[in-house]
C-alpha positions in Angstrom: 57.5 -35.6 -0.4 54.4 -37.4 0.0 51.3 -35.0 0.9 48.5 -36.5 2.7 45.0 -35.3 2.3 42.4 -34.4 5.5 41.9 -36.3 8.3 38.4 -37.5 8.1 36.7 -36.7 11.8 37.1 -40.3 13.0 41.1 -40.1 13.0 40.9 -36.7 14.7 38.6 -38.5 17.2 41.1 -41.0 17.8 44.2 -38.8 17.9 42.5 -36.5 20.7 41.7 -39.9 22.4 45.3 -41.1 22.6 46.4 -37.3 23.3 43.9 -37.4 26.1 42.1 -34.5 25.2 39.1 -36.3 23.5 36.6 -33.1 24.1 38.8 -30.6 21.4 38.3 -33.5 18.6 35.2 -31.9 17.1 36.6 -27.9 17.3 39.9 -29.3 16.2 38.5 -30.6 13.1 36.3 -27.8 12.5 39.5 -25.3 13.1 41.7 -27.3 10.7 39.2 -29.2 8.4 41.5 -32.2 9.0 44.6 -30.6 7.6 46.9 -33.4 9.2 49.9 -31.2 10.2 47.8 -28.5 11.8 45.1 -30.8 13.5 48.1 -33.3 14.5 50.2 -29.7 16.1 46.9 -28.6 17.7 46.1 -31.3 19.9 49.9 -32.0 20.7 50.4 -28.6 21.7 46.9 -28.9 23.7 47.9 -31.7 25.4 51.2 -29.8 26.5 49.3 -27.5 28.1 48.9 -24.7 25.6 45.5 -24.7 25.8 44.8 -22.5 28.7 42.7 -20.0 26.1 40.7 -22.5 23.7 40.8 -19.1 21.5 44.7 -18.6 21.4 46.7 -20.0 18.7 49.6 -22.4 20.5 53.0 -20.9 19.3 54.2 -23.6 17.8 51.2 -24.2 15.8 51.4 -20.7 14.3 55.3 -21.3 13.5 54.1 -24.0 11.6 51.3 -22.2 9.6 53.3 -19.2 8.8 56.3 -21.7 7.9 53.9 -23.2 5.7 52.9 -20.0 3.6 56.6 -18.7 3.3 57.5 -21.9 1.6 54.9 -20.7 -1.0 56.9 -17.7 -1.8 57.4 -14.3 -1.3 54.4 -13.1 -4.3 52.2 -15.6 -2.9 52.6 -14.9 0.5 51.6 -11.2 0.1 48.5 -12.4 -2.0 47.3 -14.3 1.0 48.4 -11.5 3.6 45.6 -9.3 1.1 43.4 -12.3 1.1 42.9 -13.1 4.7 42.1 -9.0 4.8 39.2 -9.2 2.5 37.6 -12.2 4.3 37.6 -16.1 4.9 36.3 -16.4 1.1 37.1 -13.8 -1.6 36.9 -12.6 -5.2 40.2 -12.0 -6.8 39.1 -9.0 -8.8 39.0 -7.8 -4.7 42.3 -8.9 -4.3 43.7 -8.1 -7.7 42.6 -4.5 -6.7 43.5 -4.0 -3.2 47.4 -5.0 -4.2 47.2 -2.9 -7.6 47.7 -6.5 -9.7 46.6 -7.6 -12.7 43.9 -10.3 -11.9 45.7 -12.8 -14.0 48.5 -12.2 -11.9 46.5 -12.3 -9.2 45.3 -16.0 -10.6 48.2 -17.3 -11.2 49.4 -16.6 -7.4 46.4 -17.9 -5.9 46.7 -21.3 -8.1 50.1 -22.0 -6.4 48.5 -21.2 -3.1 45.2 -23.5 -4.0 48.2 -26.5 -5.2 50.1 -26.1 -1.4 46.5 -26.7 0.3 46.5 -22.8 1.8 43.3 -22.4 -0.8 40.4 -24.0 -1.9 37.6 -23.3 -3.8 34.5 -22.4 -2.6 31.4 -23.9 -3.4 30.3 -21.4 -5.3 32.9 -22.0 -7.7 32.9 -18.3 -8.2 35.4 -17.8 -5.0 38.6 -19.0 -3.4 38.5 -19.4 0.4 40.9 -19.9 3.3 41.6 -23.7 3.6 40.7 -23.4 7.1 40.0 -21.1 9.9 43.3 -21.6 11.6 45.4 -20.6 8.6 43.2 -17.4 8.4 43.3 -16.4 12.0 47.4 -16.8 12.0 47.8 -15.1 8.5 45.3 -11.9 9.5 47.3 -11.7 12.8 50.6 -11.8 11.8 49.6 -8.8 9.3 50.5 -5.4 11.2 47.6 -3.7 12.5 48.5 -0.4 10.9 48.5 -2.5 7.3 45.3 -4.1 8.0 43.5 -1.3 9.1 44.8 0.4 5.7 43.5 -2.1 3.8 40.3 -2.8 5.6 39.5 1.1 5.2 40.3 0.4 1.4 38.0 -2.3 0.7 35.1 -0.3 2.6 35.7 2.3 -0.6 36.1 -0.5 -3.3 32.9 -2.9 -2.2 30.7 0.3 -1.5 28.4 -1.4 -3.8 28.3 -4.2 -1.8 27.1 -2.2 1.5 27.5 -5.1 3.9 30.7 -6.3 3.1 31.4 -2.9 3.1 30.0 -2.0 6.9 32.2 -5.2 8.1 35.3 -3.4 6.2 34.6 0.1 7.9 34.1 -1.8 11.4 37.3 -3.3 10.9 38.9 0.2 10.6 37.5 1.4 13.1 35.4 4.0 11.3 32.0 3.9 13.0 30.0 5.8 11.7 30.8 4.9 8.2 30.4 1.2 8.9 26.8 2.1 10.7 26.1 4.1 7.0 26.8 0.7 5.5 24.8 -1.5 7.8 22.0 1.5 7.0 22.0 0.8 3.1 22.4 -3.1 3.5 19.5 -2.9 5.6 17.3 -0.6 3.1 18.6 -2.9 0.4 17.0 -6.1 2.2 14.1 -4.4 3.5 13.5 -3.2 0.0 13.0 -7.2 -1.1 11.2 -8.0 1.7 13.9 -9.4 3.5 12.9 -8.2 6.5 14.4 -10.6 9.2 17.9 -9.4 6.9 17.1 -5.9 7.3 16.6 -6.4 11.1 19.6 -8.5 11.3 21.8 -5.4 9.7 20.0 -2.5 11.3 21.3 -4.6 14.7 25.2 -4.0 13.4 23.7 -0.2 12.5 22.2 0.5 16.1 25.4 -1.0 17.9 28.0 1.1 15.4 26.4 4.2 16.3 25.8 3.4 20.1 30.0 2.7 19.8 30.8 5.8 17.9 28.3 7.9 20.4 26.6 9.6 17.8 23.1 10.1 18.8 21.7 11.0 15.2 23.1 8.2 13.4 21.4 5.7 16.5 17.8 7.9 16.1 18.0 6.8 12.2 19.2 3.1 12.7 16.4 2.8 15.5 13.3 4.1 13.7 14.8 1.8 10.6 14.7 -0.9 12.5 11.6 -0.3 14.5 9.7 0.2 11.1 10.9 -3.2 10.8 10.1 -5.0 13.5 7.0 -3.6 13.3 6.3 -4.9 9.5 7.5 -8.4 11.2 4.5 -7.9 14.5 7.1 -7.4 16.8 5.8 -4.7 18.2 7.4 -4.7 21.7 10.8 -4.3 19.9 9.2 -1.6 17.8 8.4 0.3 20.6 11.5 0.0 22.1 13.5 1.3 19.3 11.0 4.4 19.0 10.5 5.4 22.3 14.9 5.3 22.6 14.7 7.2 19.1 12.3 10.0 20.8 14.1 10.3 24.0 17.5 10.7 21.8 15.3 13.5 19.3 14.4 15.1 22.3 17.4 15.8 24.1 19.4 16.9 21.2 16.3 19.5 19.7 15.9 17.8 16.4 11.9 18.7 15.7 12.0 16.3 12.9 13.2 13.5 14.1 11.0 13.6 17.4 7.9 14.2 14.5 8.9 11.2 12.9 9.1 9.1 15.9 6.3 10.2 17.4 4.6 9.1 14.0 6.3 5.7 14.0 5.0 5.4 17.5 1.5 5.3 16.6 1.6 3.4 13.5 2.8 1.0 16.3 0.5 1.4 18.8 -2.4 0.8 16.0 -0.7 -1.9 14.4 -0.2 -3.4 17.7 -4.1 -2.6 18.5 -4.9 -6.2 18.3 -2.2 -7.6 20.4 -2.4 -5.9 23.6 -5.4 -4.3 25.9 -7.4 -2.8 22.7 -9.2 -0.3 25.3 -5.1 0.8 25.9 -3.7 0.9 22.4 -6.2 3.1 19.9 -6.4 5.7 22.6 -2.8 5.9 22.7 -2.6 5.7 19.0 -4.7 8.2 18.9 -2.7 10.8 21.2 0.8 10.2 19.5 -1.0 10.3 15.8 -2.0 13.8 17.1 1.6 14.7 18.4 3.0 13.7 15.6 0.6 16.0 13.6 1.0 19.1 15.4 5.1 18.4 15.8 7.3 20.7 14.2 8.0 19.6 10.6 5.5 16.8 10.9 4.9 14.6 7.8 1.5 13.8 5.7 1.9 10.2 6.8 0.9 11.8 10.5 -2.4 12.6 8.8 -2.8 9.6 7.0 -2.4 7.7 10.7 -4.9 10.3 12.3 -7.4 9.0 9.4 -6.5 5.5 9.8 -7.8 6.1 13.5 -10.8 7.4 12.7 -12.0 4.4 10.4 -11.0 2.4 12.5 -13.6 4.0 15.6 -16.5 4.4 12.6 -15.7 8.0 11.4 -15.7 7.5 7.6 -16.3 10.7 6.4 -13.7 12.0 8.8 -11.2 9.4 7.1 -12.1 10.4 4.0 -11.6 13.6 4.3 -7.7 12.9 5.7 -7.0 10.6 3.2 -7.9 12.7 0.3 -5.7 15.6 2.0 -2.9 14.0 1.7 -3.3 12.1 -1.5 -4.4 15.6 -2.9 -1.2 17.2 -1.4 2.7 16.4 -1.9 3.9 13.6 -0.5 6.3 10.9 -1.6 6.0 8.0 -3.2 6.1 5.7 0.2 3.2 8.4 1.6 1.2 8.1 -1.6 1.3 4.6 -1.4 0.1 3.8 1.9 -2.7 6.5 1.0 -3.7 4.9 -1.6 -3.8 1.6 0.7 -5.9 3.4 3.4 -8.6 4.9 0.5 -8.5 0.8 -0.2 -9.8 -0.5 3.2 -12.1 2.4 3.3 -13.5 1.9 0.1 -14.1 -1.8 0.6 -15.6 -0.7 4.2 -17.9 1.7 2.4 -19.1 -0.8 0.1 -17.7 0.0 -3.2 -16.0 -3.0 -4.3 -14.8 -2.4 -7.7 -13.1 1.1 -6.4 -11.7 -0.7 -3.6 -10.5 -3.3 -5.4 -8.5 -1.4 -8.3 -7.5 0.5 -5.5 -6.0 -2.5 -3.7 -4.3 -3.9 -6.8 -2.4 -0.3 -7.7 -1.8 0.0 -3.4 0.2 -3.5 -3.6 1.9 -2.5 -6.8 2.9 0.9 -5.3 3.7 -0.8 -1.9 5.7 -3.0 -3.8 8.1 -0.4 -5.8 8.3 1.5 -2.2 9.1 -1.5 0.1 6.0 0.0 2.3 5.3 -4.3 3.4 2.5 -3.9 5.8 1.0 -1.3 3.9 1.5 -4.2 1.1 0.0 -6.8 3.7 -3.2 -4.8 3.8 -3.6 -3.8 0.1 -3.6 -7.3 -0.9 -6.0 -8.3 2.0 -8.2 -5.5 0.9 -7.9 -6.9 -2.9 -9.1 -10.1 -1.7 -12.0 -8.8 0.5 -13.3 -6.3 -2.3 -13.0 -9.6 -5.0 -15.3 -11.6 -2.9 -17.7 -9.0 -2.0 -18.2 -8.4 -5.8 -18.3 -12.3 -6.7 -15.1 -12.8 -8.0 -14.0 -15.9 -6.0 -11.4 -17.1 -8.5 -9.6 -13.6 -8.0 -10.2 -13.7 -3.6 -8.7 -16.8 -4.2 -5.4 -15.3 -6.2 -4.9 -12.3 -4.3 -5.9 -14.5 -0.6 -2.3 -16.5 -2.1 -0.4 -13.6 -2.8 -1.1 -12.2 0.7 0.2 -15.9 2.3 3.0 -15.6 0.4 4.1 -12.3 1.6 3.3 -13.3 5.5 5.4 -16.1 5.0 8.2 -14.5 6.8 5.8 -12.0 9.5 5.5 -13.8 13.3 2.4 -11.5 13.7 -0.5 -14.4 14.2 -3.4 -11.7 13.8 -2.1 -11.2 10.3 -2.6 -14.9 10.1 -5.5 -15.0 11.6 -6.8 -12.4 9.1 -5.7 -14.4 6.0 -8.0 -17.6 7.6 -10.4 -16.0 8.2 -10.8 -14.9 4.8 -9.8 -18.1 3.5 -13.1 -19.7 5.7 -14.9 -17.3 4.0 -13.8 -18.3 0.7 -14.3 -21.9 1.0 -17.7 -21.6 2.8 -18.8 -20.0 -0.6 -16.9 -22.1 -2.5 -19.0 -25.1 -1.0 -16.0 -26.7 0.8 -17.6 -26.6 4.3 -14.7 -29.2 6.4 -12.2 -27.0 4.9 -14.0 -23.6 5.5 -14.1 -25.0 9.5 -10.6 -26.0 9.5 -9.5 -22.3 8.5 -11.8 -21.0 11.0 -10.6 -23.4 13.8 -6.9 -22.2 12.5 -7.7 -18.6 13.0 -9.3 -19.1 16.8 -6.2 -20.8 17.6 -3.7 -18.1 16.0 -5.2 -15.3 18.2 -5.6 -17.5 21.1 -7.4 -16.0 24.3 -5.9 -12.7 24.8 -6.7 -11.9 21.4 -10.2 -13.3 21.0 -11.8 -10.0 22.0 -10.1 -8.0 19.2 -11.4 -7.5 16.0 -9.2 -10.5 13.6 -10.5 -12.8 17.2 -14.3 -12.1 17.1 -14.3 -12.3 13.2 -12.5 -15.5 13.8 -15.3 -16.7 15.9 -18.2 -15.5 13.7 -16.3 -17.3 10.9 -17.1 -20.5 12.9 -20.5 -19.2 13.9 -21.2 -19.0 9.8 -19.7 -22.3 9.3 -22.4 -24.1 12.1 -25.3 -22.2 10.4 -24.2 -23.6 7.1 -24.1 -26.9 8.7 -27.2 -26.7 10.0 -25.9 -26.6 13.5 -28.3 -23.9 15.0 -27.2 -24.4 18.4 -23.7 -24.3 18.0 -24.1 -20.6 16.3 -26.3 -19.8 18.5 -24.0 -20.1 21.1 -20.9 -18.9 19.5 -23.1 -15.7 18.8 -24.0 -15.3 22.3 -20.1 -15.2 23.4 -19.1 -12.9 20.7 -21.9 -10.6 21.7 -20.5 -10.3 25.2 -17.5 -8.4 24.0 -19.3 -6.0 22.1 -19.9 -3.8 25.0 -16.3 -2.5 25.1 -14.0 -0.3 22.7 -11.8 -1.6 20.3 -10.8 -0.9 16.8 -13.0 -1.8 14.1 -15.8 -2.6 16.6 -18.6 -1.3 14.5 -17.3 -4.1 11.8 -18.0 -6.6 14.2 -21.1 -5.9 15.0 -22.7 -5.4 11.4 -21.6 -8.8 10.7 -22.8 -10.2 14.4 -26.0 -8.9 13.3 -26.1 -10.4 9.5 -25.2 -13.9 11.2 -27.9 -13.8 14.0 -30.6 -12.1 12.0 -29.9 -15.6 10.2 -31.1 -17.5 12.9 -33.8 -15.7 13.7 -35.7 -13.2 11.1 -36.5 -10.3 14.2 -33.0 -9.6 14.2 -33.3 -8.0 11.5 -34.5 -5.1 12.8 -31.3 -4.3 14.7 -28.9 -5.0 11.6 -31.6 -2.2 9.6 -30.7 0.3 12.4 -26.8 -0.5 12.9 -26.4 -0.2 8.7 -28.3 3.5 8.8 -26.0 4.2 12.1 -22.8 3.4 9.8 -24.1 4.0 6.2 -23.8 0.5 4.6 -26.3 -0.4 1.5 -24.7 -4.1 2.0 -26.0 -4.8 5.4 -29.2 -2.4 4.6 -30.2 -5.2 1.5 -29.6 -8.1 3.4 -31.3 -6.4 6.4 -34.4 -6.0 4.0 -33.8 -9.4 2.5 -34.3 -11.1 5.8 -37.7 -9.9 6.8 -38.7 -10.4 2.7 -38.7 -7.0 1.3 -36.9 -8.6 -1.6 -37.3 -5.8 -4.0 -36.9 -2.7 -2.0 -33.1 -5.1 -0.8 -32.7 -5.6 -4.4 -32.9 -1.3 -5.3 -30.6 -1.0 -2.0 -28.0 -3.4 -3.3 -28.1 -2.3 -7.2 -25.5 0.5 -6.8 -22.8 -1.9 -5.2 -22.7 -3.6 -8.3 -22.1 -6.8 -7.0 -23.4 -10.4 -8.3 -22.5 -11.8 -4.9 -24.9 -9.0 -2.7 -27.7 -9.7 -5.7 -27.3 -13.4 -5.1 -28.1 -13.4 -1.4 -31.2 -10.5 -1.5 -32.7 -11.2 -4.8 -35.3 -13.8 -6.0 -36.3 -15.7 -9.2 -33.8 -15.5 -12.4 -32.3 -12.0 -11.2 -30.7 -14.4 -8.2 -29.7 -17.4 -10.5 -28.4 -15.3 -12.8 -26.1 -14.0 -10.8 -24.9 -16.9 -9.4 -24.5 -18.6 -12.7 -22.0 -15.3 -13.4 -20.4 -15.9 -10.5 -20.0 -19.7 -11.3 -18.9 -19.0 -14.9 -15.6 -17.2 -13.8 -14.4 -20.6 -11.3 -11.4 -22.9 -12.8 -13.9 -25.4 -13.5 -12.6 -28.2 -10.9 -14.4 -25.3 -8.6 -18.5 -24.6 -10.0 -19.5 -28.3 -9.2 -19.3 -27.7 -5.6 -20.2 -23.8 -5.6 -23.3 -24.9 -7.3 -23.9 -27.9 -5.1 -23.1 -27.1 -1.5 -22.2 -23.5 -1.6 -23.8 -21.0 0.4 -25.2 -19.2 -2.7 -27.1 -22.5 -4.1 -29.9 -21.5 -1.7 -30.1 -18.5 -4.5 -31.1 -21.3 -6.9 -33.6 -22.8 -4.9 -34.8 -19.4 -4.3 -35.4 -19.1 -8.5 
């Protein structure tokens, strides 16, 4: 008997033409991959009038299917019925297993299967797959339910180290809740890599499993899961819908730690999300559910750590201190000490001690890293890059700033972005590439667009452009981007005293007076950065120059000293660039004033 191969799609074009059914060529094809007999008894029985349900299976096309695998033989037969069980493509170990077989019997069945065209290989070459969907569907249905649901419940026990093929398994069977425990480890699994559009994927599955099975305390866990998620991905209207459905569900059934814990989630939200929505809205109410979630009934340290997070963030650093260093000085776990040591970091870096801040950042990401904690990665690494620079190592801003893209390569949350060009600007200003600096800048503006451009990642974005015109020589141009940042600065938001230090730095810039009012804002908030450049700009040179030596930073010394204290430490700062870099940092960057200056 002569046995033709596929029908390539222009024949099953044409057939459906002369069958007059032209618009089922293409799912035809893709049903059948061009298996003649089956694509040639599909569009027959179509254009008979079996094709009232596109989704049904025309009898005489599954008579010809199962006909098909009987001629194979009884043995082979029930490897397939085992097959189509364990999915469209399959491992014969699997198989071998499920049936009790020996998996060179198991190989030896499938070969005769793979020689009558009911297998092929999969591109993995690791795999044998269905040959095509329609000889799937017919085998799985024609397998009693009771059989399949056996099997099915089976396979969720032998691929339980393979959690996701194990959740579909345990769906199969109808066991819920199991399958939703599944979806629960797949989903910390992926999450765990930084897989996070995965993770949300699976914790979907999770949160519909345990809505089916009406078990409130399995949907509480699978909804904070996945609105921790969203939340590391800046989708923080998801987030909160997760979290507030996870604190109604707490609520209602008593559970004290679970209602803790999603009150906590909340406002990591809420100030995550600060930059996003009505800033005057969010820190207030990231405020109130940090303090809920403090005084909750078996509340965790990570409430504290968000309470301190708060209080930076409104200018209060002794008052974060002192929370951060209770919980890192108390026990927590390994995800809480990590994003403690990530909020020390920012503070640190905030408080002017660079080299703390930055070994602080590098062990936060590493720690973040082994904990899957990603935004409390995000912002070690950007605080890493920020305490580099401020010290005068560019070449490291420059290596951490690239580890930090590459981790928001997969996160939709453009104030993240925004962040990450701003510092680049910054970075390349210094580095003496001015086009390239204003390009970043530009990028950022756009990224938070205009309801973010009164935020904190908006107005640095604009004084990122302000600095670029002032290094151009554009004093206009600054002058009025200045102007429109200062308008916002009459309103709360988070991180406002940041702004305003470096509004002041720029404008006392253009004129020398101003001065006078970044003096008084870097007593208000305790900064010996902005106090030496204060005292720089109105020429107390060597009182800046005692201000700045505890920071310990070439870069600070560069800008407020004079003579061969200022060139030499830009020539330190030079000697540590690739060399493709120092021509330009010595030639147009912002610090070569510091050698005029000598």
């Amino acid at each position: 008997m002569l046995e033709l191969g596929p029908l390539p799609p222009p024949a099953v074009a044409e057939l459906a033409r002369r069958y007059g059914v032209a618009e089922l060529a293409t799912p035809v094809l893709e049903r059948t991959r061009g298996h003649t007999l089956f694509a040639v008894e599909a569009l027959r029985a179509a254009a008979e009038g079996e094709r009232q349900d596109p989704a049904s299976v025309p009898a005489s096309l599954r008579d010809a299917v199962l006909a098909r695998v009987r001629r194979t033989g009884p043995e082979v037969e029930t490897l397939l019925r085992a097959a189509v069980v364990v999915g469209a493509a399959f491992d014969l170990e699997v198989v071998a297993d499920l049936l009790g077989l020996p998996v060179e019997e198991a190989a030896a069945r499938a070969e005769r299967a793979l020689a009558a065209r009911l297998l092929v290989e999969a591109e993995s070459g690791a795999a044998y797959e269905l040959a095509n969907d329609l000889v799937r569907e017919v085998l799985y249905e024609s397998v009693p339910r009771p059989t399949r649901v056996a099997r099915h419940r089976r396979l969720a026990t032998l691929l339980a180290d393979r959690p996701e093929a194990a959740a579909g398994h345990a769906a199969a069977a109808g066991d819920l809740p199991a399958a939703a425990e599944a979806w629960l480890a797949a989903a910390a699994r992926a999450a765990g890599s930084y897989a996070n559009r995965d993770a949300e994927r699976l914790l979907g599955e999770a949160v519909a499993a345990a809505v089916r099975a009406v078990d409130p305390g399995l949907e509480v866990r699978a909804r904070l899961d996945r609105g921790r998620v969203r939340a590391a991905l800046g989708e923080y209207q998801g987030a909160f819908a997760d979290q507030e459905r996870a604190l109604r569900l707490a609520v209602e059934a008593g559970d004290g730690r679970s209602e803790a814990v999603a009150l906590e989630q909340l406002g990591w939200t809420a100030f995550y999300a600060r930059d996003s929505q009505a800033a005057s809205e969010v820190t207030p109410k990231a405020r109130e559910l940090a303090e809920r979630a403090a005084a909750a009934r078996g509340a965790a340290p990570s409430a504290l750590l968000l309470a301190g997070r708060i209080r930076h963030a409104e200018g209060d650093l002794e008052g974060a201190r002192a929370a951060f260093d209770a919980v890192l000085a108390g026990e927590h776990d390994a995800a809480t000490g990590a994003m403690g040591r990530q909020s020390l970091g920012l503070l640190l870096e905030h408080s002017d001690r660079f080299a703390e801040a930055r070994r602080a950042g590098d062990e936060a990401v590493e720690a973040c890293r082994r904990t899957g904690a990603f935004r409390a990665m995000l912002t070690s690494s950007f605080v890493a890059t920020l305490a580099s620079a401020n010290l005068g190592d560019l070449r490291g801003a420059l290596d951490r700033l690239a580890t930090m893209e590459r981790l928001l390569a997969d996160v939709e949350d453009p104030m993240y972005h925004a962040r990450a060009a701003t510092t680049g600007s910054w970075l390349w200003r210094e580095l003496g590439e001015l086009g390239r600096a204003r390009d970043l800048a530009t990028r950022a503006v756009e990224l938070v667009g205009q309801a973010g451009a009164a935020s904190h990642p908006g107005l640095h974005a604009q004084l990122a452009l302000a600095e670029c015109a002032i290094q151009a020589g554009d004093q206009a141009e600054a002058a009025g981007l200045l102007e429109r940042a200062a308008a916002q600065l009459d309103r709360p938001f988070a991180y406002r005293w940041r702004v305003e230090l470096r509004h002041a730095e720029l404008a006392s810039r253009l004129d020398p007076a101003a001065a006078e009012r970044l003096l008084e804002l870097a007593g208000t908030y305790g900064s010996a950065k902005y106090r030496a450049l204060g005292l720089a700009r109105i020429g107390r040179h060597e009182e800046a120059v005692r201000v700045a030596a505890p920071v310990a930073s070439d870069y600070l010394l560069a800008q407020v000293a004079t003579g061969p204290a200022a060139r030499a430490a830009v020539d330190r700062i030079a000697a540590a660039l690739p060399r493709a870099l120092r021509p330009a940092f010595l030639e147009r960057g912002r610090l070569a004033s510091a050698t005029a200056r000598a």
